[in-house]
C-alpha positions in Angstrom: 226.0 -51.5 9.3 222.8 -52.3 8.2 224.2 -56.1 7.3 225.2 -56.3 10.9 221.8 -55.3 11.8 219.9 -57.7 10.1 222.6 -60.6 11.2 221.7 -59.5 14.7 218.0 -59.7 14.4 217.9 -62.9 13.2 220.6 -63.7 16.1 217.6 -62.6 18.6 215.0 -65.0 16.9 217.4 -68.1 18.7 217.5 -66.1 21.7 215.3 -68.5 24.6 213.6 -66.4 28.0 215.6 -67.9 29.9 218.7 -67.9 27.9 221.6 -65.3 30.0 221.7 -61.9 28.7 224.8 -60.6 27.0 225.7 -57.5 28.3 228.4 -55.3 26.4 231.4 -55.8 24.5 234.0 -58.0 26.7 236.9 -55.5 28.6 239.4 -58.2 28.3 241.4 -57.8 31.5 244.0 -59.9 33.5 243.0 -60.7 37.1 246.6 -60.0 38.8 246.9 -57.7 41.0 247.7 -53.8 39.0 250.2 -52.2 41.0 250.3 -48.6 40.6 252.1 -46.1 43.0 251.6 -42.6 42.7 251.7 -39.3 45.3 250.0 -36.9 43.5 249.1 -37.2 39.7 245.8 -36.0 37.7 243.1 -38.3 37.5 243.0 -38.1 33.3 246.4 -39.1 33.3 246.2 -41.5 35.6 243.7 -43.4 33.5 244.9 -42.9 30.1 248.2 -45.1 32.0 246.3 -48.0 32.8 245.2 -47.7 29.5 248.6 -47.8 28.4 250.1 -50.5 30.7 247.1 -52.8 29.9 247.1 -52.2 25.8 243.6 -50.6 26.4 242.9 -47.3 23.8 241.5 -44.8 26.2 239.5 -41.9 25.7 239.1 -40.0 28.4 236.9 -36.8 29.0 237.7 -33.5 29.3 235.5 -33.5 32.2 237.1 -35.7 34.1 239.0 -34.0 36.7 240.5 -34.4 40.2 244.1 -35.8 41.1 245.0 -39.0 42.8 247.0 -38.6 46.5 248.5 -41.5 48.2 248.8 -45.0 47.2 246.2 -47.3 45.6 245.6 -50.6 46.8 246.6 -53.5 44.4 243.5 -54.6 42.8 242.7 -56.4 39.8 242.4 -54.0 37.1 239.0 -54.3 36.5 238.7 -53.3 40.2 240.8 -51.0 40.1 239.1 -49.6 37.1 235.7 -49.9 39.3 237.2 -48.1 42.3 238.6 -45.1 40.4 234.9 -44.3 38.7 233.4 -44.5 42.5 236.0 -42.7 44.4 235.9 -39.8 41.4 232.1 -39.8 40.0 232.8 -41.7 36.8 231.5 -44.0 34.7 233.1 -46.2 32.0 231.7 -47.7 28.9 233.7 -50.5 26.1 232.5 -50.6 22.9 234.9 -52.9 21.9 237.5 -50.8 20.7 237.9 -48.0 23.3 237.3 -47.6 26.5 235.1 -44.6 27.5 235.7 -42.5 30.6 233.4 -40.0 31.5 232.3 -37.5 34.2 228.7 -38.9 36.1 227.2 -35.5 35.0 227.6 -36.0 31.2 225.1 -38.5 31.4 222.2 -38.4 29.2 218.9 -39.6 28.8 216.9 -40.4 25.9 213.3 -40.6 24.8 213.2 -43.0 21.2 210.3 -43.2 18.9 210.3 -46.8 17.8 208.3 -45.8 15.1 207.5 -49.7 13.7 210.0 -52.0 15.8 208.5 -53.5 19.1 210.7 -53.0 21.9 211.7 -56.5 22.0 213.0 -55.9 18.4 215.6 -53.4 19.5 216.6 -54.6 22.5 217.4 -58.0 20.7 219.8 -55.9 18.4 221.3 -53.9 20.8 222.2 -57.5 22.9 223.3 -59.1 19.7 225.3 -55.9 19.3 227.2 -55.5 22.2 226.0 -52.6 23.0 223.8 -53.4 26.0 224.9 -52.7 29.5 223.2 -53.8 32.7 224.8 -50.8 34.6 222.5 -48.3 32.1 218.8 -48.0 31.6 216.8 -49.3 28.7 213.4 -49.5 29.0 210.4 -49.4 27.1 207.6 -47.3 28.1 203.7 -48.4 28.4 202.4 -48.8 24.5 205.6 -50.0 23.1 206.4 -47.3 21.0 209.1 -45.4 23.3 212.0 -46.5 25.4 214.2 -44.8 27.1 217.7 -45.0 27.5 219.9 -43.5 30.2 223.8 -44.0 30.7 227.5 -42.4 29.3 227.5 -40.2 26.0 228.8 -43.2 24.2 226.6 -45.8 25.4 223.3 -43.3 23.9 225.4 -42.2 21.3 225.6 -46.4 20.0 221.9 -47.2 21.1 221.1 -43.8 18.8 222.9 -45.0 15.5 221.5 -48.8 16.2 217.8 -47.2 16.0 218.9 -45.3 13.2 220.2 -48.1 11.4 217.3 -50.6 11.9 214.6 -47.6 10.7 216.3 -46.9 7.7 216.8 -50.9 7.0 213.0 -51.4 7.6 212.1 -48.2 5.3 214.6 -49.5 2.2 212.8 -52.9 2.7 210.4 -53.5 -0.3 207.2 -53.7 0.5 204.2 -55.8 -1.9 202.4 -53.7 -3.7 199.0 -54.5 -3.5 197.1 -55.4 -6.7 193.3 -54.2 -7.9 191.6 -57.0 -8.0 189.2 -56.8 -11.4 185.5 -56.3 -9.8 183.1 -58.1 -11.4 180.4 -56.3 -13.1 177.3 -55.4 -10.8 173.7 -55.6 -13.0 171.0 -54.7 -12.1 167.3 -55.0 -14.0 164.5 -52.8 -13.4 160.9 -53.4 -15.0 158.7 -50.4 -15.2 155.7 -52.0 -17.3 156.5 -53.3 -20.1 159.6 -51.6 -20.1 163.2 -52.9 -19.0 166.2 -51.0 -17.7 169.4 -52.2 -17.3 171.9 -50.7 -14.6 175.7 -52.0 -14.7 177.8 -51.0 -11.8 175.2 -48.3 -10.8 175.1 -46.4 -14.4 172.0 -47.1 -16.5 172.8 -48.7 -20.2 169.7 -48.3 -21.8 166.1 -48.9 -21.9 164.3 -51.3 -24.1 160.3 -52.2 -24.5 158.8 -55.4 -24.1 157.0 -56.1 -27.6 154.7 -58.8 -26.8 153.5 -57.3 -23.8 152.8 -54.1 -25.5 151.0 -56.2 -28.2 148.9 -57.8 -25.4 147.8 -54.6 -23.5 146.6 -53.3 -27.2 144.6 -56.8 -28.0 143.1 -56.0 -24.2 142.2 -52.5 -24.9 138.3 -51.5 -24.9 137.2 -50.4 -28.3 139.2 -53.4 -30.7 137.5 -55.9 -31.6 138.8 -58.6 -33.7 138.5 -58.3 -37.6 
C-alpha cells in the first residue's frame, strides 16, 4: 500500500493545471442497448443480475430495497445503471474490482485532520489512485488542514485508508537528525586595578595580579624614597 502511495505522489508531481482530471476507477461497460424484461422482481436482485449478465462483481446493500414493476427501457448499461440509482435513491461507486450499490441514506461525511500533508497532496493521491469521483465531495476547508469528504460508504471508506496510509508513510520516513554544532568558547577579561579576571563561557577561571603594576603603585607610594 504504502509503495502504491508513494508511486502515486510522485505521479501528481507531472500532473499540469490544466491537465483533465482522472476521476475513478473505469466501469468498463458495452454501449449496446441492455435488454432486460421483468414484471415484478426486487430491486437487490435485479442488480446483482446485471452484475451477472455484464461479468461485473456486485455488492449490493442490504439497504437497498424496493421492487421493479413493468418493463425498462433498453438503455446502455451504464444508463441503465444511472436510471436505476435515480428512480430508487441510490448511488453506486467502482473501485475497480466491485461495484458498490448503496441506499442515498448510508451516505457519510467526513471531517480529516491532514495533520502534515497539504490538501493538494492528498487529493493528488486519491486522483492517481482511482479513487476520486466527481459525483462525491472532496474539499479542503480554509487553513489547509481539513477536508472533507462526502459520498457512499466505500468511497470514504477508500479516501479513509489512503489518509491512513500516506500518514503512516510520512511518520516511518527518516528524518535528519540535527547535529550540536561545537560553540566556540566565549572569553571575557575583566581588570579591576591591577588585577585580571578571566570569564569563559560566563564562569569565572581565576584571578591573577598584575606584578609590574603592583610594583609601580609601591615605587609611587608617599613615604619611599629611593635607597
Amino acid at each position: 500500500m504504502l509503495k502504491i502511495l508513494k508511486r502515486a505522489l510522485w505521479l501528481s508531481g507531472f500532473v499540469s493545471i490544466g491537465a483533465a482530471p482522472i476521476f475513478g476507477a473505469p466501469l468498463s461497460l458495452p454501449s449496446t442497448p441492455y435488454t432486460y424484461t421483468v414484471l415484478d422482481q426486487d430491486l437487490s436482485a435485479a442488480l446483482q443480475e446485471f452484475g451477472n449478465n455484464l461479468n461485473v462483481r456486485m455488492n449490493v446493500s442490504p439497504q437497498v430495497k424496493g421492487r421493479i414493476r413493468g418493463r425498462m427501457p433498453d438503455l446502455p448499461p451504464r444508463e441503465f445503471l444511472d436510471r436505476l440509482t435515480n428512480l430508487y435513491n441510490l448511488q453506486w461507486y467502482y473501485d475497480g474490482l466491485v461495484l458498490y450499490v448503496s441506499s442515498a441514506n448510508e451516505a457519510q461525511s467526513r471531517l480529516l485532520v491532514l495533520n502534515a500533508l497539504s490538501f493538494d497532496e492528498f487529493k493528488a493521491a486519491l486522483d492517481a489512485l482511482k479513487i476520486s469521483d466527481e459525483r462525491y465531495i472532496l474539499r479542503s476547508a480554509p487553513g489547509d488542514g481539513i477536508a472533507l469528504a462526502s459520498g457512499p460508504p466505500r468511497f470514504i471508506a477508500l479516501v479513509d485508508q489512503t489518509l491512513n496510509g500516506l500518514i503512516a508513510e510520512a511518520q516511518a520516513r527518516p528524518r535528519a537528525v540535527p547535529v550540536d554544532k561545537p560553540l566556540h568558547d566565549s572569553v571575557l577579561m575583566l581588570f579591576r586595578g591591577a588585577s585580571t579576571t578571566v570569564i569563559r563561557n560566563g564562569r569565572p577561571e581565576g584571578t591573577s595580579e598584575a606584578p609590574h603594576e603592583d610594583k609601580a603603585a609601591r615605587e609611587s607610594a608617599p613615604g619611599r624614597g629611593k635607597d
